[in-house]
C-alpha positions as CSV (number, residue, x, y, z in Angstrom):
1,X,-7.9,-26.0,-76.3
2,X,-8.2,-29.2,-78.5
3,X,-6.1,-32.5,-77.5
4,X,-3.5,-34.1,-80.4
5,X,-3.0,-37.8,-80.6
6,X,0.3,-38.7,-83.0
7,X,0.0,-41.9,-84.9
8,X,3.4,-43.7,-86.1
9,X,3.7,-47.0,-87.9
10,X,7.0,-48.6,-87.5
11,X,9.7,-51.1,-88.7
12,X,13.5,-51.2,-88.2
13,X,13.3,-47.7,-87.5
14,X,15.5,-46.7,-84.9
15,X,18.2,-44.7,-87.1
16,X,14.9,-42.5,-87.5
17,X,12.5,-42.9,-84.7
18,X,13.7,-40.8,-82.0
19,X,14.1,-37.8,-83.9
20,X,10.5,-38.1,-84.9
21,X,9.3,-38.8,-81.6
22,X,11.2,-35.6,-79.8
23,X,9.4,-33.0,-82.7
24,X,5.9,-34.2,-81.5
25,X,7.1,-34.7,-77.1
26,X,4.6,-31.9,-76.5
27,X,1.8,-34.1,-78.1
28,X,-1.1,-35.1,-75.8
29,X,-1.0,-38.7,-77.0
30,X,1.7,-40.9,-79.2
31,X,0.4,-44.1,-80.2
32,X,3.0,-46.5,-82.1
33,X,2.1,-49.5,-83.9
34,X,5.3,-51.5,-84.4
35,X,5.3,-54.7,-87.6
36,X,7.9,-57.2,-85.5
37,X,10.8,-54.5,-85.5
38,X,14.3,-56.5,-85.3
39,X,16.0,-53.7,-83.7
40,X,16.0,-51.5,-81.3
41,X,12.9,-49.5,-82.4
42,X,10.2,-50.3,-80.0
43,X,12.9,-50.0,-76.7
44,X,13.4,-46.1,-78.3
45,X,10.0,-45.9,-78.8
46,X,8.7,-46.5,-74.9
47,X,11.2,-43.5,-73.9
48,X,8.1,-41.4,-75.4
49,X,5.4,-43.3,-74.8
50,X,3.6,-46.2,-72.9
51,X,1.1,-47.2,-75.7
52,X,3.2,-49.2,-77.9
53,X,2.1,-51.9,-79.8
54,X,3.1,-54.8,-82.1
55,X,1.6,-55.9,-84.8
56,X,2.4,-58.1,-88.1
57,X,3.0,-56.3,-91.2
58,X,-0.3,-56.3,-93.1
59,X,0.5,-53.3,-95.9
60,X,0.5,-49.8,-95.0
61,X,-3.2,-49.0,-95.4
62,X,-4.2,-51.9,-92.6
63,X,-1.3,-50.8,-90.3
64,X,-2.5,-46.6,-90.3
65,X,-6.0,-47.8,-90.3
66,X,-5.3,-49.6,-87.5
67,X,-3.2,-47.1,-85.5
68,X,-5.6,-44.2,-86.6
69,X,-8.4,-46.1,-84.5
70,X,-6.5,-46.4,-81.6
71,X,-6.7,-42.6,-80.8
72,X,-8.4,-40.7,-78.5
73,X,-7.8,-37.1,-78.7
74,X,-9.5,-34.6,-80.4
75,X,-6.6,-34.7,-83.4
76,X,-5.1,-36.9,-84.7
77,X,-1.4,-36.5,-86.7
78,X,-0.5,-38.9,-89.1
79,X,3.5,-39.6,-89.2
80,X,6.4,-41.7,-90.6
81,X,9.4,-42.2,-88.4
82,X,11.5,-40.7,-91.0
83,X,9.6,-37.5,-90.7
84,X,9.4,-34.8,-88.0
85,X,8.2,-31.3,-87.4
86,X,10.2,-28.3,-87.8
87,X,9.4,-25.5,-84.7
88,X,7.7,-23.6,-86.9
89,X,5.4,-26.5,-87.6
90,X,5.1,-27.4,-84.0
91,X,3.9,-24.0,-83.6
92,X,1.3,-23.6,-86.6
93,X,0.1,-27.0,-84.8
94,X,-0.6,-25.7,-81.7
95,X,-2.7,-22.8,-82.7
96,X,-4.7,-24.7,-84.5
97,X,-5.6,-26.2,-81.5
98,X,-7.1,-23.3,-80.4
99,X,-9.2,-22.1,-82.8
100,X,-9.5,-24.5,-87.2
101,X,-11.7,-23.0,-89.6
102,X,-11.2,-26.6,-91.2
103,X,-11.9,-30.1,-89.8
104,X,-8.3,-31.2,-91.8
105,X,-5.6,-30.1,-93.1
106,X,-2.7,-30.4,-96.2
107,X,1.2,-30.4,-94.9
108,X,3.7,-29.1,-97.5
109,X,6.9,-31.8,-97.3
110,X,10.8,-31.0,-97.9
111,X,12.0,-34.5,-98.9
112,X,15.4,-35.3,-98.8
113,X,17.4,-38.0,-101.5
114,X,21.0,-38.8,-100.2
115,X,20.8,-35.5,-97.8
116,X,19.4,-33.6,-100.7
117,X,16.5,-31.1,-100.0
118,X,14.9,-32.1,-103.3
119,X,12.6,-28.9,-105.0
120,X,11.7,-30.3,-108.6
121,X,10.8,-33.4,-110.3
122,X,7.8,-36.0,-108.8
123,X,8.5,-34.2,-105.2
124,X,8.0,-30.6,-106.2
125,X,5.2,-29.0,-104.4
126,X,4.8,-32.4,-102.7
127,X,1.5,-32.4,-99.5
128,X,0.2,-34.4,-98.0
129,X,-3.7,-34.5,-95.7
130,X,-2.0,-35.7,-92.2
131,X,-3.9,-33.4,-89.7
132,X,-7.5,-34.1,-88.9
133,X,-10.5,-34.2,-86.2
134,X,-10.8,-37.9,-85.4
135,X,-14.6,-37.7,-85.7
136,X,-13.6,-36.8,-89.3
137,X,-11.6,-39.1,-90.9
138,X,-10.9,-42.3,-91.7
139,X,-8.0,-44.1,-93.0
140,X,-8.6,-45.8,-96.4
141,X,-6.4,-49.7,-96.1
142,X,-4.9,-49.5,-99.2
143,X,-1.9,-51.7,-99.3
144,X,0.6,-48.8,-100.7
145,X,0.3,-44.8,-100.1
146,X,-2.6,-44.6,-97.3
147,X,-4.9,-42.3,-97.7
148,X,-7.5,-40.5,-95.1
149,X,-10.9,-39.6,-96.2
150,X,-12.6,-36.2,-94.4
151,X,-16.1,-35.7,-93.9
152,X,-15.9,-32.1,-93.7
153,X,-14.0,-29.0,-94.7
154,X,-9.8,-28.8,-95.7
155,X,-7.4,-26.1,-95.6
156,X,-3.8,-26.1,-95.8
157,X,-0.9,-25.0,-93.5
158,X,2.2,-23.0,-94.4
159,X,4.9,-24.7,-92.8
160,X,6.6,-28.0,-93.7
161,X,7.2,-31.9,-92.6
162,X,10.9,-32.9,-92.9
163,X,11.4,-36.3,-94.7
164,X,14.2,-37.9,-94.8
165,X,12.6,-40.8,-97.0
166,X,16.3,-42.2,-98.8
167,X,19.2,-41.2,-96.8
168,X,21.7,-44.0,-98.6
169,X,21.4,-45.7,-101.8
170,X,20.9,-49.3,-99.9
171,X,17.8,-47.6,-98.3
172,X,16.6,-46.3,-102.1
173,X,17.0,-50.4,-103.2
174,X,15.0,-51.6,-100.3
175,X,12.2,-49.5,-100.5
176,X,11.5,-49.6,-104.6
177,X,11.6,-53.2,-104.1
178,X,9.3,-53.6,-101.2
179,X,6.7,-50.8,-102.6
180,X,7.0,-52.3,-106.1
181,X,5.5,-55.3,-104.9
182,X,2.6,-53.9,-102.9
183,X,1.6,-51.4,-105.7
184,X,1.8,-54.4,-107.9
185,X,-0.5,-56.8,-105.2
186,X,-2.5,-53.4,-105.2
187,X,-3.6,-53.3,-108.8
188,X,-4.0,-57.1,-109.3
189,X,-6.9,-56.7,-106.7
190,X,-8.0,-54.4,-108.6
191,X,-8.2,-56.4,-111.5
192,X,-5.9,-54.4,-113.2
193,X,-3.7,-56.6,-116.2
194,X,-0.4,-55.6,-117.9
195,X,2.5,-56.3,-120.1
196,X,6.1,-56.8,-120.6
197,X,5.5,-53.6,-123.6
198,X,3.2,-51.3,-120.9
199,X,5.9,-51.9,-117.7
200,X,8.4,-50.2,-120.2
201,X,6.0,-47.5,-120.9
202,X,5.5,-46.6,-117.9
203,X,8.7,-46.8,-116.8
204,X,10.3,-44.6,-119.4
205,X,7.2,-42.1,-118.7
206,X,7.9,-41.6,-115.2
207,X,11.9,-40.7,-115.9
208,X,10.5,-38.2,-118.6
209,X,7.8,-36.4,-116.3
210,X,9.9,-36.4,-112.8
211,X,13.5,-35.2,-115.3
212,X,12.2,-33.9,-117.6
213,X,8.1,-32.2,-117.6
214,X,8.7,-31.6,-113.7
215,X,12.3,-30.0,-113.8
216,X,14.3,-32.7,-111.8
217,X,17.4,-32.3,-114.0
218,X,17.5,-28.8,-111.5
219,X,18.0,-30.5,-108.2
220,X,21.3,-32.0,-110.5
221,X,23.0,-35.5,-109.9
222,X,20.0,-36.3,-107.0
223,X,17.6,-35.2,-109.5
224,X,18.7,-37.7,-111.9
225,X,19.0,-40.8,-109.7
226,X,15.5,-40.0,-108.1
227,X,13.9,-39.5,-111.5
228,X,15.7,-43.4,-112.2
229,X,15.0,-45.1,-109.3
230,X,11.2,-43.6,-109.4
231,X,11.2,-45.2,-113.4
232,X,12.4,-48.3,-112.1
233,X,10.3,-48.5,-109.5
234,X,7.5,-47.7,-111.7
235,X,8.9,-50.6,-114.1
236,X,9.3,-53.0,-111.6
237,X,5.6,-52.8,-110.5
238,X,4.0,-53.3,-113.4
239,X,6.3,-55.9,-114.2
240,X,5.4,-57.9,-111.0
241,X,2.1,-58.0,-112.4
242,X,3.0,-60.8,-114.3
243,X,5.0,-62.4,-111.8
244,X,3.1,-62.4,-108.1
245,X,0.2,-64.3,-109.1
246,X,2.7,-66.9,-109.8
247,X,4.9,-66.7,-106.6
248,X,2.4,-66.7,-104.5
């Protein structure tokens, strides 16, 4: 049977962490990579595990590049700490590491917005690739929304990650500002230019296709404030565009 290594990058997690870490006890290896948590995150962490290990902030990319080449097992599970496997998952896991056609794997997600199971708009039929061979993959360092490349085959599995991504509005706030800013620091290295007129644009066009082209006016009121707060982040990082160069 093939080994599992789980990979968590954390900050200021410990609402979330342990919840995480108890869906994925039965792994053969957790590795954390902490960014300078304030709180009680990394105490919570070493209940689970004895490689633990801090780090400065240096955008998401670096951090799960970094913590994907601190494995050793045969697998390797990428996760947030507000995520965790349902049984079934756990399961589904587990026989793959038996016998995998594939040499990765797609994970459906159930997101949640203010403790609502969201099923339309920019989330609906939401994956993500989290589940490869480490001789396999590698992490693209992207600043914002990592990415793992896969020399080799992909299937998909059945069962679903839990995400609790925005469980209070104060949460929703935090993050559209912080990943505003590194999607904005993403595109500038990219060369990328904008403008007061495309900010709006886009903006505008990302309520329209999450409420509207997608169905998010289904999932009601939470539909409608994650189809906003998706526009303004949207807005917002396009608009820092103009504005980070600037600021430093």
């Amino acid at each position: 049977m093939a080994t599992l290594s789980i990979c968590v990058v954390t900050k200021n997690e410990e609402h979330n962490i342990e919840s995480c870490l108890q869906s994925v006890a039965w792994a053969d290896e957790i590795i954390v990579i902490d960014s300078v948590s304030t709180d009680r995150t990394v105490e919570l962490c070493r209940k689970y595990t004895d490689k633990v290990y801090i780090f400065p902030w240096k955008g998401c990319g670096p951090q799960k590049q970094q913590v994907y080449e601190l494995a050793t097992q045969d697998w390797v599970l990428m996760l947030d700490a507000d995520e965790r496997l349902t049984p079934e998952l756990q399961q589904e896991i587990q026989e793959i590491l038996k016998y995998s056609r594939y040499d990765a794997y797609e994970i459906p997600f159930q997101s949640y917005y203010c403790n609502k199971a969201i099923r339309f708009g920019d989330w609906m039929h939401e994956k993500h690739l989290r589940l490869v061979k480490r001789s396999k993959g590698s992490v693209v360092p992207r600043l914002v929304h990592f990415r793992i490349e896969v020399s080799g085959s992909v299937g998909k599995l059945r069962h679903k990650i839990l995400h609790y991504s925005f469980p209070l509005l104060d949460v929703v706030i935090d993050k559209m500002n912080r990943y505003s800013t590194d999607g904005a620091l993403h595109k500038l290295s990219q060369g990328k230019k904008t403008s007061i007129w495309q900010a709006l644009g886009h903006g505008i066009f990302a309520f329209v296709r999450g409420y509207i082209l997608r169905f998010g006016f289904l999932d009601g009121r939470e539909g409608f404030m994650l189809a906003v707060s998706n526009a303004e982040g949207t807005y917002y990082r396009y608009l820092k565009m103009l504005y980070v160069p600037r600021s430093g």
